[in-house]
N, C-alpha and C positions, 0 to 999 in steps of 0.2 A: 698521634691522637688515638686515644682506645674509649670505646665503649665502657663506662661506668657498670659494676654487678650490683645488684639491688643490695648485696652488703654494703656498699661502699655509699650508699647514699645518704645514711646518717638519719634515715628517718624515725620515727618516734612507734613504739607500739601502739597499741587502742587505748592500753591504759593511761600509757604515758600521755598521749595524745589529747585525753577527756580533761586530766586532771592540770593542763598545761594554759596560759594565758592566751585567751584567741583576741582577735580583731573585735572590737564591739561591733557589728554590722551581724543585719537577719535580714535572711532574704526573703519575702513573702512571694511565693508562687500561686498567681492569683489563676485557677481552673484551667492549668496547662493541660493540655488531652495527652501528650506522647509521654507515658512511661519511660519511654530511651532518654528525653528531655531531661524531666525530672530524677532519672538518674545521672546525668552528666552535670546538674546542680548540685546533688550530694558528690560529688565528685571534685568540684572546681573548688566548694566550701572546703570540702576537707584541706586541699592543695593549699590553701591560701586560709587557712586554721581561723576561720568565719565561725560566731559564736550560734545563729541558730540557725534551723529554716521551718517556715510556717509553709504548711501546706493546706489553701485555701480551695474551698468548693471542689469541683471533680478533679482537681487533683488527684495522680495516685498516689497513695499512700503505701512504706512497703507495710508486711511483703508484698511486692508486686515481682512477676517475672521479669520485665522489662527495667523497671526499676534497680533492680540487686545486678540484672546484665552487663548495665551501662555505670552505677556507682563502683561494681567492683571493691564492693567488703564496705564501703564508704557510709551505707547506711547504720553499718553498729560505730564507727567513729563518730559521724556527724548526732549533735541534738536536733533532733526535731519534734515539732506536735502538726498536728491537724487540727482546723478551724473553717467549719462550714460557710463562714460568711468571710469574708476577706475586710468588710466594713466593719465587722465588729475587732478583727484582726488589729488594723490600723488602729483604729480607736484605743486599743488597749493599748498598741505600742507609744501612741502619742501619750498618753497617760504617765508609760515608765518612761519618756523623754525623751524617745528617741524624734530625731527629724526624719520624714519621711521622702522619699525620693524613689520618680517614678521614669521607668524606661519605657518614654512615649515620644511621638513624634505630635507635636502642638505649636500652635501660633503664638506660643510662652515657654518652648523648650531653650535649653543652654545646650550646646552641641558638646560632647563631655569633655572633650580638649581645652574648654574654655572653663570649667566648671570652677568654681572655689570651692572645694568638698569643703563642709560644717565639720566642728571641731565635736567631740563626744561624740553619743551614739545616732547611729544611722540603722534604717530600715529600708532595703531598696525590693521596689514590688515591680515585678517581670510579669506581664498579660500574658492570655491567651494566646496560641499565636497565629489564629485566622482574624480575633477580633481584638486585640491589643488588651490597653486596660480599658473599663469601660468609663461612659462619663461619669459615674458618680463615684468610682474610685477616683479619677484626677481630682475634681472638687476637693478634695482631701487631702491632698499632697502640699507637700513647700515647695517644689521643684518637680518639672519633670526635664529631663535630660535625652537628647538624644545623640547617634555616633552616624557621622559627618558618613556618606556616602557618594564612589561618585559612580556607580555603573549604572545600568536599566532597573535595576528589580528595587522595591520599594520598602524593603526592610531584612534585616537578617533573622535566621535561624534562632529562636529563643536562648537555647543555649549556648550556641557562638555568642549572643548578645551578650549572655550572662559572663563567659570567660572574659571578653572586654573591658566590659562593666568594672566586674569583678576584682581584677587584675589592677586598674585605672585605681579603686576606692581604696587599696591599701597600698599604693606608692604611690599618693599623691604627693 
C-alpha cells in the first residue's frame, strides 16, 4: 500500500468543479460564531460537490481569516450568499421546493440511521452551536433529524455534525 500524490486523485479544477453537476442539497448555516466551523462547511460541501451554502445571521461570511484557514481554497469552489435572517432564508427555499431538514435534537426528531431522505431538493439547516436551532426555526421545518449518541456529552461539534450529516444525505 502507498500513499496516493494529489495528482493521482483525479480531482476536478475550480472551473471544472463550478460548471460540474452537484448534489441538490444547501446547507443553511443558521449564526454559527466559529469561522473554523464555517470553514470546515465549505470544505465538506466541496468534498461531496453540494450545490449551495447560505450563510445566515452572524455567520461569518468570507473573506474571513478563519474561514479561508479551515475551507482551504474551498471558499472560491463552493456557491454561497449571505442572508441576514435564516427565516426568510428558508422561506425562500421552501418557495424554490426544496424540503427543509433540520439537525436538532426534539421530541419529533428521526435519528438519521433511520431517516427516508426526500427525493428532489433538500435544504439542511445546522444551529448555532451553544444554542442549536432556535424554536421558530424548527416550526418551519419538515423534519428534524438527529445522530444517535452513546457517550456523556449531549451533542457534537457542528461541523463533525455537518461531515455526518453530510456524508449520510448523498449515499442514501
Amino acid at each position: 500500500m502507498r500513499k496516493l500524490k494529489l495528482t493521482e486523485l483525479g480531482r476536478s479544477d475550480i472551473t471544472t468543479f463550478k460548471s460540474s453537476d452537484k448534489h441538490p442539497i444547501v446547507v443553511v448555516l443558521d449564526n454559527i460564531r466559529s469561522g473554523m466551523n464555517v470553514g470546515a462547511f465549505f470544505r465538506t460541501s466541496d468534498a461531496f460537490a453540494l450545490e449551495h451554502i447560505i450563510l445566515c445571521g452572524i455567520t461569518p461570511v468570507p473573506p474571513h481569516k478563519e474561514v479561508h484557514k479551515a475551507a482551504i481554497g474551498a471558499t472560491l469552489s463552493m456557491d454561497y450568499s449571505h442572508n441576514p435572517s435564516v427565516i426568510n432564508a428558508i422561506n425562500q427555499l421552501r418557495t424554490d421546493g426544496y424540503t427543509i431538514i433540520g439537525i436538532e435534537q426534539t421530541d419529533h426528531s428521526v435519528h438519521l440511521n433511520d431517516l427516508e431522505w426526500p427525493q428532489g431538493k433538500i435544504a439542511i439547516v445546522f444551529g448555532n452551536e451553544v444554542e442549536g436551532i432556535s424554536q421558530e426555526v424548527l416550526s418551519l421545518l419538515d423534519q428534524a433529524v438527529d445522530i444517535k449518541q452513546y457517550g456523556t456529552k449531549h451533542s457534537l461539534n457542528v461541523a463533525v455534525c455537518g461531515g455526518i450529516v453530510l456524508w449520510a444525505a448523498i449515499n442514501h
